[in-house]
C-alpha positions in Angstrom: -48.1 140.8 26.8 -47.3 141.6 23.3 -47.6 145.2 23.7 -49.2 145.7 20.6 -51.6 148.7 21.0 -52.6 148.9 17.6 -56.2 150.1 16.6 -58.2 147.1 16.2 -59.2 147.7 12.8 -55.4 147.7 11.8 -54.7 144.0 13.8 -54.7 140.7 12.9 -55.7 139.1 15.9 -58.8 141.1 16.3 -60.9 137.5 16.3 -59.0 135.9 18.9 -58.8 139.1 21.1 -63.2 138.9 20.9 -62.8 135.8 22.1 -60.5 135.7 24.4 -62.3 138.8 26.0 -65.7 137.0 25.6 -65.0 134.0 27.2 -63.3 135.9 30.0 -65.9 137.8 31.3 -68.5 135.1 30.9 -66.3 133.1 33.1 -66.4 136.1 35.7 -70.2 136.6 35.0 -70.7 132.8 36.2 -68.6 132.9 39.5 -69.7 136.0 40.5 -73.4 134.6 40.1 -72.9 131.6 41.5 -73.4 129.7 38.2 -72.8 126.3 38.6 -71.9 125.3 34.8 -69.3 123.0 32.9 -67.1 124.9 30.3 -65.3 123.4 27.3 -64.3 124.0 24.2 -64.9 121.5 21.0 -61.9 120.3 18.6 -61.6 117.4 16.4 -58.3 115.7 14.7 -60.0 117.1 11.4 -59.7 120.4 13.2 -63.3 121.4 13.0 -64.0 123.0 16.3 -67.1 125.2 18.9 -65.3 128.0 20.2 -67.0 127.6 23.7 -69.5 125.1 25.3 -71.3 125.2 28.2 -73.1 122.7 30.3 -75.7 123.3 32.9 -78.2 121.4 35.3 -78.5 119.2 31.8 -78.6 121.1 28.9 -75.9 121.8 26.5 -75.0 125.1 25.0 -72.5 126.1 22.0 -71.2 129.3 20.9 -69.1 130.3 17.9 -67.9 133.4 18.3 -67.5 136.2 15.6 -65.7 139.7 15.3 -67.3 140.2 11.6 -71.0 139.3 12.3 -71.2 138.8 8.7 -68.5 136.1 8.6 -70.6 132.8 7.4 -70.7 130.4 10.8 -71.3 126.6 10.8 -71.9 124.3 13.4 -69.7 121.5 12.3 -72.4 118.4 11.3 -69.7 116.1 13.7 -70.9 118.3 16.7 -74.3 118.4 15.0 -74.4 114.8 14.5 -72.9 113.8 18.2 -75.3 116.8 20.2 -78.2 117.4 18.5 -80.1 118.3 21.7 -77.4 121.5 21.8 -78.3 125.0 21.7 -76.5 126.7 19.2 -75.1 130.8 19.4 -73.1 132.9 17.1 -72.0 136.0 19.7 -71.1 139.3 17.7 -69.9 142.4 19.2 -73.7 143.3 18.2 -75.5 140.7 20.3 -73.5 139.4 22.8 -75.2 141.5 26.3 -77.1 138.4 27.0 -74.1 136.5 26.9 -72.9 138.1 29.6 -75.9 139.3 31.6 -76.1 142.6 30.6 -79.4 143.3 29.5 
């Protein structure tokens, strides 16, 4: 839309591409498995936030997401605090296959 065809080490929106490019194709990996699951996405009026959360047949599932996988990532101790029973995942262009069922 932008038409900015940059290399991606030269961009600034390189984190919000991964994500964006993340979170659609584990969207499409779902439906086209038949995964019936509950997606949201976590943000309080502090503005601490889970990039992407998942719910399935009971359990609860966060994911921060991460271009640099050595960016530091914490769980916010609100979400923490409010789901402790939560599995937590940082997904990083060097372990995100499982994410979306490609192992």
């Amino acid at each position: 839309m932008i038409g900015n065809f940059s290399p991606l080490n030269s961009r600034t929106d390189v984190g919000p591409l991964w994500e964006n490019f993340l979170i659609s194709e584990r969207m499409k990996f779902l439906h086209y498995n038949e995964i019936d699951s509950e997606r949201y996405f976590w943000r309080t009026t502090q503005q601490q936030e889970i990039d992407y959360i998942e719910t399935e047949a009971g359990a609860m599932k966060a994911f921060e997401i991460k271009w640099n996988p050595k960016a530091k990532t914490r769980f916010p101790k609100t979400y923490l605090k409010a789901y402790p029973q939560s599995d937590l995942q940082v997904l990083t262009p060097g372990d995100f296959e499982g994410f979306l069922g490609v192992l």
